[in-house]
SENU-229602 format. One line per field, with one value per residue (C-alpha): residue in three letters; x, y, z. Coordinates in steps of 0.2 Angstrom, whole numbers, padded with zeros to 4 digits, always signed. Each point is the difference from the previous one (the first is absolute). Example, Ala and Ser with C-alpha at 12.3 -4.5 7.8 and 13.67 -1.06 7.14 Angstrom:
2
r (ALA:SER) $
east (+0062:+0006) $
north (-0022:+0017) $
up (+0039:-0003) $
//
This chain:
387
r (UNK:UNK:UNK:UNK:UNK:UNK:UNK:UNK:UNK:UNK:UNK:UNK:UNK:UNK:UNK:UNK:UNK:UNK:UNK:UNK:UNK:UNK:UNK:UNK:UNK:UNK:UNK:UNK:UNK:UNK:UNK:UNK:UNK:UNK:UNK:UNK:UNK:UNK:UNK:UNK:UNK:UNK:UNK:UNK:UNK:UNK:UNK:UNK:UNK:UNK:UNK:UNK:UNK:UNK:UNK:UNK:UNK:UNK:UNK:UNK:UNK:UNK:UNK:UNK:UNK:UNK:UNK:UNK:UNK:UNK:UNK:UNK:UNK:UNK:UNK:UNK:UNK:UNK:UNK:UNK:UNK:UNK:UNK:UNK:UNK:UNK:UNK:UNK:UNK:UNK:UNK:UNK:UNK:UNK:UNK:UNK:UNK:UNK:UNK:UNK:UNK:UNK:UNK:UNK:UNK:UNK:UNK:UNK:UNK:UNK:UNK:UNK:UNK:UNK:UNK:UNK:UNK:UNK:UNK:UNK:UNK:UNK:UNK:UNK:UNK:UNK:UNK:UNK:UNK:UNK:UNK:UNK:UNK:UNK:UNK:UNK:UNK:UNK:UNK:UNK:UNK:UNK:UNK:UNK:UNK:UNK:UNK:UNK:UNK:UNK:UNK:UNK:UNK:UNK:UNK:UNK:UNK:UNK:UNK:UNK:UNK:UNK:UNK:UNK:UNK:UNK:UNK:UNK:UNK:UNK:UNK:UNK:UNK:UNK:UNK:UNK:UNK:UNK:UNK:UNK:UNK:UNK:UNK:UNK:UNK:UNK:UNK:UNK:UNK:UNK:UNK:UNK:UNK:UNK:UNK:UNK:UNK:UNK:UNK:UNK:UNK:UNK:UNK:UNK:UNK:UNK:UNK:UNK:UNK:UNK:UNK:UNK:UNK:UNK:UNK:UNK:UNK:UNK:UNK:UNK:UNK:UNK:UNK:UNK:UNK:UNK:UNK:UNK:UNK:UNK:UNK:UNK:UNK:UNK:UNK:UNK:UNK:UNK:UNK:UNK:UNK:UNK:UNK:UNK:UNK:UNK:UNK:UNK:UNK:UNK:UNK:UNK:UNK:UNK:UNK:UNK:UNK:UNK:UNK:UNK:UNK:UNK:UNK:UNK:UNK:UNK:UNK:UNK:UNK:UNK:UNK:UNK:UNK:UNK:UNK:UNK:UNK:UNK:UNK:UNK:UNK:UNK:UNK:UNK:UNK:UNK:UNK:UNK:UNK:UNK:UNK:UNK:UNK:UNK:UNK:UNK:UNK:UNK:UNK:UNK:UNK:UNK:UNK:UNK:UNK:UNK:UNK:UNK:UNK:UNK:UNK:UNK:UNK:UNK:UNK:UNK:UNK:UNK:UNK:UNK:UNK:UNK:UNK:UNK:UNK:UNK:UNK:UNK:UNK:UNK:UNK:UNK:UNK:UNK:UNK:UNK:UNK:UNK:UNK:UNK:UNK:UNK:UNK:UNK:UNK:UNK:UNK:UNK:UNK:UNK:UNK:UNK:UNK:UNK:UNK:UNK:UNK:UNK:UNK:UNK:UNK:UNK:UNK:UNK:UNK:UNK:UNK:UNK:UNK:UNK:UNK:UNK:UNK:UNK:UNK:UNK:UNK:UNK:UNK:UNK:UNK:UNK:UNK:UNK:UNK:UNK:UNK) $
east (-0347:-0005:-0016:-0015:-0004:-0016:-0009:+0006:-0010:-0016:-0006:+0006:-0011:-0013:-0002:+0000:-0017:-0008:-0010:+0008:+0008:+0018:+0006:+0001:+0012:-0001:-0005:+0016:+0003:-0010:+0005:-0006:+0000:-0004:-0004:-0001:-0005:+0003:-0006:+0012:-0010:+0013:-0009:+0016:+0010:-0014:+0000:-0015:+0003:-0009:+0015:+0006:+0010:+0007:-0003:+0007:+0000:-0002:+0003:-0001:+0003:-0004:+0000:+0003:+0018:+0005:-0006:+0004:-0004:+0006:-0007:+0008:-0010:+0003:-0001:+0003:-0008:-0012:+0001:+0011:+0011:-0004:+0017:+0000:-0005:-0009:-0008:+0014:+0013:-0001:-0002:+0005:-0003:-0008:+0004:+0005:+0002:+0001:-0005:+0002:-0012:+0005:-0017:-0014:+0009:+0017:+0004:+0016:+0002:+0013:+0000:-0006:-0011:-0006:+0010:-0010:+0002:-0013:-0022:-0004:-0002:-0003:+0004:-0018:-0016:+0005:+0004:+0013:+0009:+0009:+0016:+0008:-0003:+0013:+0013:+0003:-0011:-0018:-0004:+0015:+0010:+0018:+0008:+0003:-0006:-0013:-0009:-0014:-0005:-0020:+0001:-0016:-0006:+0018:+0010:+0017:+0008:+0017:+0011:+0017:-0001:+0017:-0008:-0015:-0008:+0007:-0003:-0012:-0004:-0001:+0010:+0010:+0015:-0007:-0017:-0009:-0008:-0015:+0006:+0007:+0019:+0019:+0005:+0011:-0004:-0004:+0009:-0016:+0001:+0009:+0014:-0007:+0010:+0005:-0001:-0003:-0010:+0005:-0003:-0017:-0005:-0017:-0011:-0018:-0007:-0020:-0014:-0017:-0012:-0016:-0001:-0017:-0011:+0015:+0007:+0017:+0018:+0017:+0016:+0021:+0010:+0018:+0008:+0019:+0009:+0019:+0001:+0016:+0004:+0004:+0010:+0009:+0001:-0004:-0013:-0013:-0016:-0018:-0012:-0017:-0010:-0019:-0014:-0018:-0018:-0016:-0018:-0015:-0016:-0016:+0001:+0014:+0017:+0014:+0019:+0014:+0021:+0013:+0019:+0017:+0010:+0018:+0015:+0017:+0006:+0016:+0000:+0012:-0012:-0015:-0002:-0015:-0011:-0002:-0008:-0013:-0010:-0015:-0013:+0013:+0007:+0010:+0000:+0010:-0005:+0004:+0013:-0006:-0020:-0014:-0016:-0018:-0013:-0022:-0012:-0018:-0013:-0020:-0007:-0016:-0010:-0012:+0001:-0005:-0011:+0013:+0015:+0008:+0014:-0002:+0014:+0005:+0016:+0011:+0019:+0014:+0017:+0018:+0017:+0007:+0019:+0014:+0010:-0005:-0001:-0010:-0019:-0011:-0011:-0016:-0015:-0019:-0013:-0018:-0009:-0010:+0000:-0015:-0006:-0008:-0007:+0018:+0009:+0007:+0004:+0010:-0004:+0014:-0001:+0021:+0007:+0019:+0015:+0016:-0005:+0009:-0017:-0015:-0003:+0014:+0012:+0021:+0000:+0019:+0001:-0018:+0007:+0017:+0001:-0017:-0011:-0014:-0003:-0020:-0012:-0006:-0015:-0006:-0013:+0004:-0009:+0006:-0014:+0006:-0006:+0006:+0000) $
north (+0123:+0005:-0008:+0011:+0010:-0004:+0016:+0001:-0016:+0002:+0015:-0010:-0015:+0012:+0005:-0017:-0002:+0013:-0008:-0012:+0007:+0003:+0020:+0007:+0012:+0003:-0009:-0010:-0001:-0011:-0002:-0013:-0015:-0011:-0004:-0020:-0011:-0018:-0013:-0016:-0015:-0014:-0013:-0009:+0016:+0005:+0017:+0010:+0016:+0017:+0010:+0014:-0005:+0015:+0015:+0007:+0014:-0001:+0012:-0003:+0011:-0005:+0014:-0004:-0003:-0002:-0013:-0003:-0008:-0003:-0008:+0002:-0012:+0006:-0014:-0004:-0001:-0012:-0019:-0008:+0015:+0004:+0000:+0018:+0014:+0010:+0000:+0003:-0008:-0013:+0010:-0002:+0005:-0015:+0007:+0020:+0001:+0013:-0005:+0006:-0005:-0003:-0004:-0009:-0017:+0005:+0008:-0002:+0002:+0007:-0001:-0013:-0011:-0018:-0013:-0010:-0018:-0012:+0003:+0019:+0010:-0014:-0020:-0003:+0007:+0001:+0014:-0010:-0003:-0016:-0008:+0010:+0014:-0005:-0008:+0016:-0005:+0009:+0019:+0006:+0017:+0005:+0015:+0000:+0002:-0008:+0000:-0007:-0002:-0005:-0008:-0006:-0016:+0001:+0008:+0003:+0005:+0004:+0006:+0003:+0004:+0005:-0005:-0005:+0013:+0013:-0004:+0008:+0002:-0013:-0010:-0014:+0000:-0004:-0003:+0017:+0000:-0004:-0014:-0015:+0002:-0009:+0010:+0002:-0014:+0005:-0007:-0012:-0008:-0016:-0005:+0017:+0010:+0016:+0001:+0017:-0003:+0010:+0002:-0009:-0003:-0005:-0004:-0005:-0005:-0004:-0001:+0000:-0011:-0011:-0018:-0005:+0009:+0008:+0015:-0004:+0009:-0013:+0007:-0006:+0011:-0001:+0009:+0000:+0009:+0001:-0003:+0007:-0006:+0014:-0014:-0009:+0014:-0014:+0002:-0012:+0000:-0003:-0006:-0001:-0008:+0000:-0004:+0006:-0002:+0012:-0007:+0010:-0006:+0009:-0001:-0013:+0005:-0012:+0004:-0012:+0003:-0012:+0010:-0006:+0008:-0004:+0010:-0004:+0013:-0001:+0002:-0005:-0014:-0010:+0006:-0010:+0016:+0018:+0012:+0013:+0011:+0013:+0007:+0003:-0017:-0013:-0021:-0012:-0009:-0014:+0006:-0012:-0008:+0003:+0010:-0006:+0010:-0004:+0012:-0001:+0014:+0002:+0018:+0000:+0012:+0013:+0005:-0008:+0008:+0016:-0011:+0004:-0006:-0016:-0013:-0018:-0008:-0014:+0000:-0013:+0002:-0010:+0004:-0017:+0003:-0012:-0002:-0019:+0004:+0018:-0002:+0008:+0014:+0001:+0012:-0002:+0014:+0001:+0016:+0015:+0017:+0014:+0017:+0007:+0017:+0007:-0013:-0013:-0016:-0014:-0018:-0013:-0018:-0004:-0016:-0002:-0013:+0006:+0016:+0015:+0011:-0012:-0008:-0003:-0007:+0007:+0019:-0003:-0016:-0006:+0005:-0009:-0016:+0001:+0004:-0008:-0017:+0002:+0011:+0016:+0009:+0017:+0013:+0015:+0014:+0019:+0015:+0016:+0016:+0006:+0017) $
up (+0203:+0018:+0007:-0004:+0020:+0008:+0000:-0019:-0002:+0009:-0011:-0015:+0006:+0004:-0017:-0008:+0008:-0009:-0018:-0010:-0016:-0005:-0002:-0016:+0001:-0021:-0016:+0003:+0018:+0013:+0019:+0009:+0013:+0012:+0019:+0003:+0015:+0003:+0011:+0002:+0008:+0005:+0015:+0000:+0006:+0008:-0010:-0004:-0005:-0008:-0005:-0009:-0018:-0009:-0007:-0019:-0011:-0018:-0013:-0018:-0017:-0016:-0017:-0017:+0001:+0020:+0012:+0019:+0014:+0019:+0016:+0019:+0014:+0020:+0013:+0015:+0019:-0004:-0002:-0008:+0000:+0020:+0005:-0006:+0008:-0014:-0016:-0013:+0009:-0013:-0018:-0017:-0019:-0009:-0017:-0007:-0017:-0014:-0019:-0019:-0013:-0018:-0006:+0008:-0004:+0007:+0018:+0012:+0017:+0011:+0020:+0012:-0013:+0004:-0011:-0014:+0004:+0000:+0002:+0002:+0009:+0013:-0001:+0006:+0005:+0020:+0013:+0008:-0018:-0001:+0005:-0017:+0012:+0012:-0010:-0009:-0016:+0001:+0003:+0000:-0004:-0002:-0008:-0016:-0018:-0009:-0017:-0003:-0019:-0008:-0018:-0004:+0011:+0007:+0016:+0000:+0019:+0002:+0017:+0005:+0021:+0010:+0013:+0012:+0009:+0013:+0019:+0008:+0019:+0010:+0012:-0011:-0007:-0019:+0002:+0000:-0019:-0006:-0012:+0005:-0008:+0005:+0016:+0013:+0013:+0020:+0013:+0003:-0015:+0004:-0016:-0008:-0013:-0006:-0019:-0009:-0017:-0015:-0020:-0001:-0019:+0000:-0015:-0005:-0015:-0001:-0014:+0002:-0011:+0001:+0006:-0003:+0013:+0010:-0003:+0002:+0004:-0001:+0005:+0002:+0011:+0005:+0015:+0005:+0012:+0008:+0021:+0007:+0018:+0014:+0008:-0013:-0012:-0014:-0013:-0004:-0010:+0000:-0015:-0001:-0016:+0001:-0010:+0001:-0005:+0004:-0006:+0001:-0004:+0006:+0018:+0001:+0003:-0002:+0003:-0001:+0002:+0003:+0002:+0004:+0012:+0002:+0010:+0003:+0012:+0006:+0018:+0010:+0009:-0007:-0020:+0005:+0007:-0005:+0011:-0005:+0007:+0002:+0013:+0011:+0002:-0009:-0002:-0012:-0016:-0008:-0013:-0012:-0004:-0010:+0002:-0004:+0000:-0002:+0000:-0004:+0002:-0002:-0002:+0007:-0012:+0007:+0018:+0018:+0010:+0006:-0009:-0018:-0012:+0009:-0003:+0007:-0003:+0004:-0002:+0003:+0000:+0004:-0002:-0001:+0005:-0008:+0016:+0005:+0019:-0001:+0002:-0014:+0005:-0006:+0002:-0005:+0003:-0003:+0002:-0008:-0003:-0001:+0002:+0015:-0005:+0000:+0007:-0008:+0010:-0001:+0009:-0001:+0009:+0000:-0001:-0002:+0004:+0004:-0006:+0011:-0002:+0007:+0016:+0014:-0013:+0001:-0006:-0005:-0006:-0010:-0018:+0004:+0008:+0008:+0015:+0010:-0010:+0002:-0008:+0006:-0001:+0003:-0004:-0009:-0005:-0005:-0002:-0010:-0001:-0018:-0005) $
//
């Protein structure tokens, strides 16, 4: 897709600034969206930054018998994506889906859906999501099909994806989607590889039921997938297991998954690194390791002052990789998140090791044999103007 012009955009953002409230078009359609700043403080790179982040469209249907949905994000211009010259030089679809409803325990989905593997819709209560989010595991949507079946205190999920998502605009070879998915590697990308992942089968089985106090949700799901290398015109494979439990108990949250991740591509170098990709770049990862993720959440009940839906949280995760000589990457945020009027604002304090996404550590090489061996630290926070 062509980057969205300039003058196309500033009466677009003009708009978004009237009063908050999504478009109804009709009884079933809505249109919607968002326009987001961030503020990156990093003393160590001596960054301190007021920024733009994105802008998306939503729309969503929803009648007795069909659903959809679909998302596009612009970027660009702004830090970290400055290297650009204007906003929508960097955009993509998130997901874009179309849906049939047998009744109101059955539904399938066709299009760009996000796979059901793992905690839903997120692996925690962050902004900045976990490190599932950049090893391919967490918020992510491919094309495909899915069903997704409620019997009772159970939920049945079920895809078959060709593929990830398409590439949209941007400036890397395999990087310019939204989800973090097995790509194309750049030419940066030291020992990176060019696999192309196809026929996903992904399933998710959960039930919800009482443990004492907590409202409780505990779930399996499986994911396995085939890599064929550009380069060695081999085929490999990629399988995921994870298990999964959501708590609720009055203002407490408490999420926990641990996943196995193992790949054997068969490239023609190390089968020791795959290369991924989105936000318009690409890095390796550790072919084989588990993922381990914590999260524990307070909703605060009532509001503060000007401040509503007020949340803290705290959230650890590793990915402990099986190769003796890589370094693990790990990454711990606290932070919380509010209403402003209509604004709603996120504040994150980041603290990651060998993590691709947090401090000064290698972009390229965190998630495979490792980055800086320190911690890093810097403040995050995102303000959204939803509509």
């Amino acid at each position: 897709m062509h980057p969205l012009p300039t003058l196309t955009l500033l009466p677009l953002l003009a708009w978004l600034a009237l009063p908050a409230g999504a478009v109804a078009i009709n009884d079933n359609l809505d249109i919607g969206g968002a326009v987001r700043a961030r503020i990156d403080y990093d003393p160590d790179r001596d960054i301190e930054k007021l920024s733009f982040d994105t802008a998306f469209l939503t729309a969503t249907y929803n009648s007795d018998s069909w659903i959809g949905a679909a998302k596009y994000r612009f970027y660009g211009k702004a830090y970290p994506f400055d290297y650009t010259d204007k906003i929508g030089d960097i955009s993509f679809a998130e997901y874009a889906w179309i849906g049939y409803k047998f009744d109101e325990s059955r539904q399938v989905q066709v299009g760009l859906n996000k796979i059901p593997f793992g905690l839903l819709p997120y692996a925690g209560s962050t902004f900045f999501e976990t490190l599932g989010s950049v090893i391919g595991l967490e918020d992510i949507a491919n094309l495909g099909v899915k069903y997704i079946q409620q019997q009772d205190d159970w939920n049945l999920q079920l895809g078959y994806y060709l593929r990830p998502a398409d590439q949209g605009q941007g400036t890397s070879r395999g990087g310019r989607t939204y989800a973090t998915s097995v790509a194309t590697a750049d030419d940066y990308v030291v020992d990176g590889s060019d696999n192309h992942e196809r026929d996903i089968l992904v399933g998710r089985l959960a039930r919800n039921l009482k443990l004492g106090n907590w409202q409780s949700e505990i779930g399996a799901s499986a994911l396995t997938s085939t890599l064929h290398n550009q380069d060695s015109r081999d085929s490999g494979r990629r399988n995921a297991l994870a298990a999964h439990y959501l708590g609720k108990n009055g203002p407490w949250g408490v999420q926990l998954q641990a996943t196995r991740q193992v790949m054997n591509p068969q490239n023609p170098g190390s089968d020791k690194l795959v290369s991924f990709g989105s936000f318009d770049g690409t890095f390796n990862v550790a072919a084989k390791g588990n993922l381990y993720i914590a999260d524990l959440s307070y909703d605060i009940p009532g509001t503060l002052g000007w401040l509503s839906g007020v949340k803290v949280y705290g959230n650890y995760s590793l990915f402990d990789k099986d190769e003796s000589s890589f370094e693990d990457s790990q990454r711990f945020i606290l932070g919380t998140s509010f209403s402003l009027e209509d604004l709603w604002i996120a504040v994150e304090w980041l603290h990651g090791k060998h993590d691709p996404y947090i401090g000064g550590s290698s972009y390229t090489q965190s998630l495979g044999a490792g980055g800086s061996d320190r911690w890093e630290n810097q403040l995050y926070t995102n303000i959204g103007y939803y509509f």
